[in-house]
VEXKEZA-709042 format. One line per field, with one value per residue: x, y, z negated of N, C-alpha, C in turn; residue number from 1. Coordinates in nm, 3 decimals. Layout:
// residues N
nu <- [X_...]
nv <- [Y_...]
nw <- [Z_...]
cau <- [X_...]
cav <- [Y_...]
caw <- [Z_...]
cu <- [X_...]
cv <- [Y_...]
cw <- [Z_...]
n <- [NUM_...]
This chain:
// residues 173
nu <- [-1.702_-1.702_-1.948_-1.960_-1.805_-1.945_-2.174_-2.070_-2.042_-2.284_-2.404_-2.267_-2.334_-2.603_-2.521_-2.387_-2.634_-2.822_-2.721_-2.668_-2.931_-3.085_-2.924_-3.004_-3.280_-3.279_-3.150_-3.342_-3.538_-3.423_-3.417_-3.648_-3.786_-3.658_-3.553_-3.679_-3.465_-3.437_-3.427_-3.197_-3.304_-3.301_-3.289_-3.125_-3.003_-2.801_-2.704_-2.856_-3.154_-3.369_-3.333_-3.641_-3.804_-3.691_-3.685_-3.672_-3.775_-3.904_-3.752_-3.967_-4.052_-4.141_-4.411_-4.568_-4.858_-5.068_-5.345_-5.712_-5.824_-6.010_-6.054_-6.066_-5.752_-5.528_-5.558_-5.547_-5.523_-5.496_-5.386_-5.129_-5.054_-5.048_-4.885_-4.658_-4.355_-4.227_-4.400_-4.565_-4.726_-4.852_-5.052_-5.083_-5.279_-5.320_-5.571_-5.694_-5.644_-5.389_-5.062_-4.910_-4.686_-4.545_-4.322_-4.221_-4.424_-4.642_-4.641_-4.854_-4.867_-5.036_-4.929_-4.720_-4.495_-4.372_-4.366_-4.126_-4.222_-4.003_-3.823_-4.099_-4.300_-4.616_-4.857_-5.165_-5.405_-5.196_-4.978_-4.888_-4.599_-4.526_-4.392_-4.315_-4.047_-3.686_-3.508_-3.425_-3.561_-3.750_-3.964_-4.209_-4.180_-4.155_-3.929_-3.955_-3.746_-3.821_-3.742_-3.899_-4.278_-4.479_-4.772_-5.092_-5.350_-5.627_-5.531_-5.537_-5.405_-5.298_-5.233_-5.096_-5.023_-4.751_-4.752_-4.909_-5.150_-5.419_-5.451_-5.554_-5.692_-5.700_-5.808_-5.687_-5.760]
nv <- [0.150_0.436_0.483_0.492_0.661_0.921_0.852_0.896_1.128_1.228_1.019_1.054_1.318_1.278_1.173_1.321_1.548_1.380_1.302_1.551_1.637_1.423_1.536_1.822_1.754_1.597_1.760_1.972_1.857_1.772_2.021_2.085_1.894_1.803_1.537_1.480_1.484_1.247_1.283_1.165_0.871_0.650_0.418_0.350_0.577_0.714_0.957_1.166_1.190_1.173_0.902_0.612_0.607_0.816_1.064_1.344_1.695_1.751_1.914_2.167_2.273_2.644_2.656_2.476_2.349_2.199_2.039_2.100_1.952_1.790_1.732_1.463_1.327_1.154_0.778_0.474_0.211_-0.045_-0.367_-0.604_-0.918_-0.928_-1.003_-1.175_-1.131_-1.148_-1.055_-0.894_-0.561_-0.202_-0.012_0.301_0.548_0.904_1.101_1.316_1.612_1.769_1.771_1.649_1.667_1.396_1.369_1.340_1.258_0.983_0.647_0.403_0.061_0.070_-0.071_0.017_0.016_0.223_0.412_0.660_0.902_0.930_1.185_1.270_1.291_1.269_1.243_1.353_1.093_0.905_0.675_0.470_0.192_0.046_-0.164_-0.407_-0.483_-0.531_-0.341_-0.121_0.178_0.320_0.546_0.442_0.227_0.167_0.093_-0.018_-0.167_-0.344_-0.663_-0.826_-0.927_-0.640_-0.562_-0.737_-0.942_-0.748_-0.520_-0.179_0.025_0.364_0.691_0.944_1.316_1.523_1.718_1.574_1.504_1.301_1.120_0.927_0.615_0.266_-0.087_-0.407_-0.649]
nw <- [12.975_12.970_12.928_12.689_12.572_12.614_12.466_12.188_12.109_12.037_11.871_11.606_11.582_11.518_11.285_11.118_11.115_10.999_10.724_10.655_10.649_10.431_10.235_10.209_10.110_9.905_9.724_9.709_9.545_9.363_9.208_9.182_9.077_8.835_8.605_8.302_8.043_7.771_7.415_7.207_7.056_6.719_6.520_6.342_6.246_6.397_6.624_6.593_6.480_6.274_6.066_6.042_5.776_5.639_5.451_5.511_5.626_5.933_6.221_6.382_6.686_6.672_6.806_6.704_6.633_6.429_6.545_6.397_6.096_6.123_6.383_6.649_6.722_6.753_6.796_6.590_6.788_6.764_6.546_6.628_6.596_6.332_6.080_6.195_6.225_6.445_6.687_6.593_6.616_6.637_6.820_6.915_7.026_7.245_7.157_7.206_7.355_7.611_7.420_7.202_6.904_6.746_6.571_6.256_6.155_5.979_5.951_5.744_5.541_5.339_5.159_5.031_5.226_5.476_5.774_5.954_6.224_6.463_6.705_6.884_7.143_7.233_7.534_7.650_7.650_7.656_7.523_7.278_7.172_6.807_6.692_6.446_6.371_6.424_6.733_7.003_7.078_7.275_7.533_7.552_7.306_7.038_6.717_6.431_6.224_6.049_5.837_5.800_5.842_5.857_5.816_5.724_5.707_5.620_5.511_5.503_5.764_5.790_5.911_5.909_5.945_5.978_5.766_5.608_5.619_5.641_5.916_6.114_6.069_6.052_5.988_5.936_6.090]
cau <- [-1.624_-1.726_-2.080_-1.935_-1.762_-2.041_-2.228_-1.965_-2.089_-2.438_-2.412_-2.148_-2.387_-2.716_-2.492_-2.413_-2.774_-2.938_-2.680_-2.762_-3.130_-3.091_-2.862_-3.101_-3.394_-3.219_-3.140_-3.464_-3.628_-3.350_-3.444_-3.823_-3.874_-3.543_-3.603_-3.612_-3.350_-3.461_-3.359_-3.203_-3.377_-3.249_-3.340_-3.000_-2.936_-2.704_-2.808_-2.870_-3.252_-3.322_-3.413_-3.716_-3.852_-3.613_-3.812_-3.655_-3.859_-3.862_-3.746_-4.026_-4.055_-4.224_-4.519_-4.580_-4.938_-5.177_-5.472_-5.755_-5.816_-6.168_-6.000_-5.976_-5.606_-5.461_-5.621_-5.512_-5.606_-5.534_-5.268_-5.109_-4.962_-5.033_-4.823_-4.586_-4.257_-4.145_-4.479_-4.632_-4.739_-4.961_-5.090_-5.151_-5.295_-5.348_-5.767_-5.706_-5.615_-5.269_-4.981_-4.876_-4.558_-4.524_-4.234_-4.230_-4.573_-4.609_-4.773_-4.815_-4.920_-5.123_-4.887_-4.594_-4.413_-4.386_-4.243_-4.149_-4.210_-3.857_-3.887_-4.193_-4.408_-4.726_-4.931_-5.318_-5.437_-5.016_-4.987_-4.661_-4.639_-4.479_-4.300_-4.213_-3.893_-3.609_-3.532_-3.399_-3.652_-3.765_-4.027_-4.323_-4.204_-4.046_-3.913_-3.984_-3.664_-3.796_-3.684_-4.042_-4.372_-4.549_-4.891_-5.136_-5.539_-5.736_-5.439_-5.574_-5.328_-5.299_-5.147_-5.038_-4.893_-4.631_-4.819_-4.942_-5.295_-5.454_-5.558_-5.644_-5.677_-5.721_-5.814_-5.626_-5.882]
cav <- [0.224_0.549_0.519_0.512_0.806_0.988_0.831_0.883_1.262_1.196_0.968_1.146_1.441_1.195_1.080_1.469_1.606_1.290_1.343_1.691_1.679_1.367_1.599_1.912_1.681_1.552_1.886_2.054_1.772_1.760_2.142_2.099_1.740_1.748_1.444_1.521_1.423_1.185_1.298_1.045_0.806_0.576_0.364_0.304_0.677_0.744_1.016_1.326_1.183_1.089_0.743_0.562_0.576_0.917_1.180_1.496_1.732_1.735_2.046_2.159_2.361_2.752_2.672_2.332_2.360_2.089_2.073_2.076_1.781_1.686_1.742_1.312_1.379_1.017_0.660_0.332_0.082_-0.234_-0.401_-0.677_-1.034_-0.912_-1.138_-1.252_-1.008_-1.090_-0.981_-0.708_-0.425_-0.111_0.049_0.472_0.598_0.981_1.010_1.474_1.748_1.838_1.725_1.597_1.572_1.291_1.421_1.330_1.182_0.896_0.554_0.363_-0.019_0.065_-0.116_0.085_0.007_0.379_0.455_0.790_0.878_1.033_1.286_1.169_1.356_1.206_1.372_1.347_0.958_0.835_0.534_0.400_0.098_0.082_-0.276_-0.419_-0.542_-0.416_-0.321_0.003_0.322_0.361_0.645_0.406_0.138_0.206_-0.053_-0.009_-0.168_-0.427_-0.785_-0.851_-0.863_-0.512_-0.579_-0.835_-0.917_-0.611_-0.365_-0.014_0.107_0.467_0.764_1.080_1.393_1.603_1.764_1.518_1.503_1.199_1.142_0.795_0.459_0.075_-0.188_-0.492_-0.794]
caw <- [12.879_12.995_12.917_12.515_12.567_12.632_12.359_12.089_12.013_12.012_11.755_11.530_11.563_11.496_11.181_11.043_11.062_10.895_10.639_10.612_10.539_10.343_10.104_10.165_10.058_9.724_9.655_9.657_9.436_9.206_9.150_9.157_8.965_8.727_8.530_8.168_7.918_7.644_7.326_7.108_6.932_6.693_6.379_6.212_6.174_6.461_6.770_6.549_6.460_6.075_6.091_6.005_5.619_5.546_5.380_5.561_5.694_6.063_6.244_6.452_6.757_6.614_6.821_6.685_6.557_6.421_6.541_6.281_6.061_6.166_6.536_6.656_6.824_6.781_6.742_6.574_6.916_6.692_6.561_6.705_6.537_6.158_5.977_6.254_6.263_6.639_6.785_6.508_6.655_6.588_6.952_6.889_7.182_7.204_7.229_7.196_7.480_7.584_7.445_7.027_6.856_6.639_6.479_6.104_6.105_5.890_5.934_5.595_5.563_5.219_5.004_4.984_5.338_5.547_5.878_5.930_6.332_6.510_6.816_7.017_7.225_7.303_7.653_7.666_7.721_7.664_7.419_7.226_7.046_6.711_6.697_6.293_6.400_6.521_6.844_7.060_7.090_7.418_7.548_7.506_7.207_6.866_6.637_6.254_6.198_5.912_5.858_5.717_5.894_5.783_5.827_5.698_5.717_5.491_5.490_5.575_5.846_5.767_5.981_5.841_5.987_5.942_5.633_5.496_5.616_5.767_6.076_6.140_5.996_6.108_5.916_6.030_6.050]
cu <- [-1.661_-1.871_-2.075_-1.899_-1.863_-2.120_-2.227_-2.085_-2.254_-2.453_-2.370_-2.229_-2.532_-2.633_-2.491_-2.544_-2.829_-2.861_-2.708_-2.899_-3.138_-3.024_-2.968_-3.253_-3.376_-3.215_-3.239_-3.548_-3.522_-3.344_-3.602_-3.878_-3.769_-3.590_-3.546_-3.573_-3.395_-3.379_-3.314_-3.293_-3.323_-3.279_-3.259_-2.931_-2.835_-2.816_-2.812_-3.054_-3.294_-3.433_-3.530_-3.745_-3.751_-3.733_-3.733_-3.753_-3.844_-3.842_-3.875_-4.031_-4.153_-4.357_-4.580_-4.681_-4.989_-5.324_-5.613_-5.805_-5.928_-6.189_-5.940_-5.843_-5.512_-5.575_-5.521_-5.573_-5.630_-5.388_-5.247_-5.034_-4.927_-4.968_-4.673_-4.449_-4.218_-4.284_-4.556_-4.612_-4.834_-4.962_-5.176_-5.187_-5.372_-5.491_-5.794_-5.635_-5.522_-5.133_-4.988_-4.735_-4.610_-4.416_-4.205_-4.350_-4.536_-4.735_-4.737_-4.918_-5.055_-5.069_-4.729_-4.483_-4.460_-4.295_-4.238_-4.085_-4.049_-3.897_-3.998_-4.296_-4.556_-4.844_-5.058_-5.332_-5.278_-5.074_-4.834_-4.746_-4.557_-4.444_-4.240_-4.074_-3.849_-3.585_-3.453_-3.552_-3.637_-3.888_-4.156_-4.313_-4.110_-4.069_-3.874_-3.815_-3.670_-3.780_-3.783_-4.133_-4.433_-4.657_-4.946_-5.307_-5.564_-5.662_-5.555_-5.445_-5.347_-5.200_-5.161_-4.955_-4.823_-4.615_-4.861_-5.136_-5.361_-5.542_-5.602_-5.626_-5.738_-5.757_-5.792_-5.750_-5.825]
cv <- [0.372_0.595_0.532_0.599_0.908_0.976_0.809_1.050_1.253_1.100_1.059_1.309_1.387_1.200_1.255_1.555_1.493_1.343_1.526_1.725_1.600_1.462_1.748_1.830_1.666_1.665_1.954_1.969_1.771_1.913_2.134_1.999_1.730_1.652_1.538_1.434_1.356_1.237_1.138_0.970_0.688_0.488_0.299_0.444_0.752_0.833_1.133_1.306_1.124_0.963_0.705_0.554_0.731_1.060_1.360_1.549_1.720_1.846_2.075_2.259_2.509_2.721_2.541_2.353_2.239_2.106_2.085_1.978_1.718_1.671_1.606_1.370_1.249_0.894_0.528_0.213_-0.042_-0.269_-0.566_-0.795_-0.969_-1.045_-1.231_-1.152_-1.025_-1.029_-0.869_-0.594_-0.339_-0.050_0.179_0.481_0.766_1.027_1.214_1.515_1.783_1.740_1.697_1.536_1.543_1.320_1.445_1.274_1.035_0.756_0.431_0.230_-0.026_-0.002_-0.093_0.094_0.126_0.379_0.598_0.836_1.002_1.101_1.198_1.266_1.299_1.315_1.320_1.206_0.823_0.724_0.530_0.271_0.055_-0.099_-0.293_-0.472_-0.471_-0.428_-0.118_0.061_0.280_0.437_0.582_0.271_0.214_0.085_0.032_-0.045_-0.279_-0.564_-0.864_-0.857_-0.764_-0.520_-0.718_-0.858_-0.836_-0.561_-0.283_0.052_0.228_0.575_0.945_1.182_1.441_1.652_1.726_1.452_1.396_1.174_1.036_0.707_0.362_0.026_-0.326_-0.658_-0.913]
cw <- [12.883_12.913_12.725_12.473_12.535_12.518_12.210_12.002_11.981_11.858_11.643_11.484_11.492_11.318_11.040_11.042_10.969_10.821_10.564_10.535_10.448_10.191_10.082_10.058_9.897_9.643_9.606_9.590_9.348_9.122_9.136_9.065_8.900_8.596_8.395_8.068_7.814_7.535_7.276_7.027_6.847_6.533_6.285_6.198_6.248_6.575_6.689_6.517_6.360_6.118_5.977_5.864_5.542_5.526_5.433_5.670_5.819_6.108_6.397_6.532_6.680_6.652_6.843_6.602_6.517_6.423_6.430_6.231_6.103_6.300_6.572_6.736_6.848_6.771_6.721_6.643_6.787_6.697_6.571_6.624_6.420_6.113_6.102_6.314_6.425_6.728_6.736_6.604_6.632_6.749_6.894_7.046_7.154_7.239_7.215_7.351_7.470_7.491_7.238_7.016_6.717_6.581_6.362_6.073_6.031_5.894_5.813_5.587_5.451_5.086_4.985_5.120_5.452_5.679_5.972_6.147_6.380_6.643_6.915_7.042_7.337_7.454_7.643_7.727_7.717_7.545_7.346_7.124_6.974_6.668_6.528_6.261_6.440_6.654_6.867_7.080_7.213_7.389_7.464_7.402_7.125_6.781_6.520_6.169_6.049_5.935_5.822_5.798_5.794_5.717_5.780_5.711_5.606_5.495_5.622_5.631_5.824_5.853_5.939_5.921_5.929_5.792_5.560_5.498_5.694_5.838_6.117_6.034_6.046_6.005_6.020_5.981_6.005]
n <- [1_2_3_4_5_6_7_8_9_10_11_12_13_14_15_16_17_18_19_20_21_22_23_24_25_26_27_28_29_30_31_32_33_34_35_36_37_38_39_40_41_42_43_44_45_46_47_48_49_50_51_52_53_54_55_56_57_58_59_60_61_62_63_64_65_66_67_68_69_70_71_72_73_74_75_76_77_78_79_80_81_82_83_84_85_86_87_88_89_90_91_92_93_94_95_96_97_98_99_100_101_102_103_104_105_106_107_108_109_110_111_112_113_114_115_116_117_118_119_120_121_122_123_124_125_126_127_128_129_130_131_132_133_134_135_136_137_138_139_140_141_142_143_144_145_146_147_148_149_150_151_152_153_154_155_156_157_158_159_160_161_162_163_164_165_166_167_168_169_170_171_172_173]
């Protein structure tokens, strides 16, 4: 019984330093790596982000340039289950330097069906893939939100920015 005595504060003191650095530790990474905040994203209009196919401009940061048009900055990889709405997909991957918002850009199947991109910030080599169904936004998928497949064999995939000027195109085999 004695020998517990003794080995009561030792512990108790073992138990308040780990705790200590474990909370110093947390601390100084939750000031050095603060995860960052997803904006909203949403494709029925809710969140504060104009949903999919709305023709408002997008508000863009002041030092939101575009690079110049004969500058590759995105690519159309290939799209995925033309003709089959649960697996359609279009794969962008960014193939420029630094960072690209997608923010009002516009990808258009060639026969009248548009989907108009909501806050997205692509980083050098990043991807997203653009889903014709619906579905929740996440960082790296977005759902189109149609009840239709989009895509079909010979449509010219088309991708448009902000302005109007386009920057890639697919042809879906």
């Amino acid at each position: 019984m004695r020998s517990w005595k003794r080995i009561i504060p030792f512990l108790i003191l073992n138990i308040i330093i780990s705790a200590a650095t474990t909370l110093t530790v947390l601390l100084l990474w939750d000031r050095s790596l603060r995860p960052v905040q997803p904006l909203p994203v949403s494709v029925g209009g809710t969140g504060g982000i104009p949903p999919a196919g709305n023709s408002i401009q997008p508000a863009l940061p002041g030092d939101a340039t575009l690079p110049p048009a004969d500058e590759p900055v995105i690519l159309i990889e290939t799209v995925i289950g033309a003709g089959d709405l649960q697996n359609e997909a279009v794969l962008l991957r960014r193939v420029g330097e630094g960072e690209l918002l997608l923010t009002g850009w516009k990808i258009s199947n060639g026969r009248g069906a548009e989907y108009v991109f909501p806050y997205l910030l692509l980083n050098k080599g990043g991807a997203v893939r653009l889903y014709s169904r619906a579905g929740n936004n996440t960082v790296m998928e977005l759902f189109w939100g149609s009840n239709q497949a989009v895509f079909r064999s010979g449509d010219l995939v088309s991708l448009y920015d902000w302005q109007g000027g386009l920057r890639a195109t697919y042809n879906v085999p």
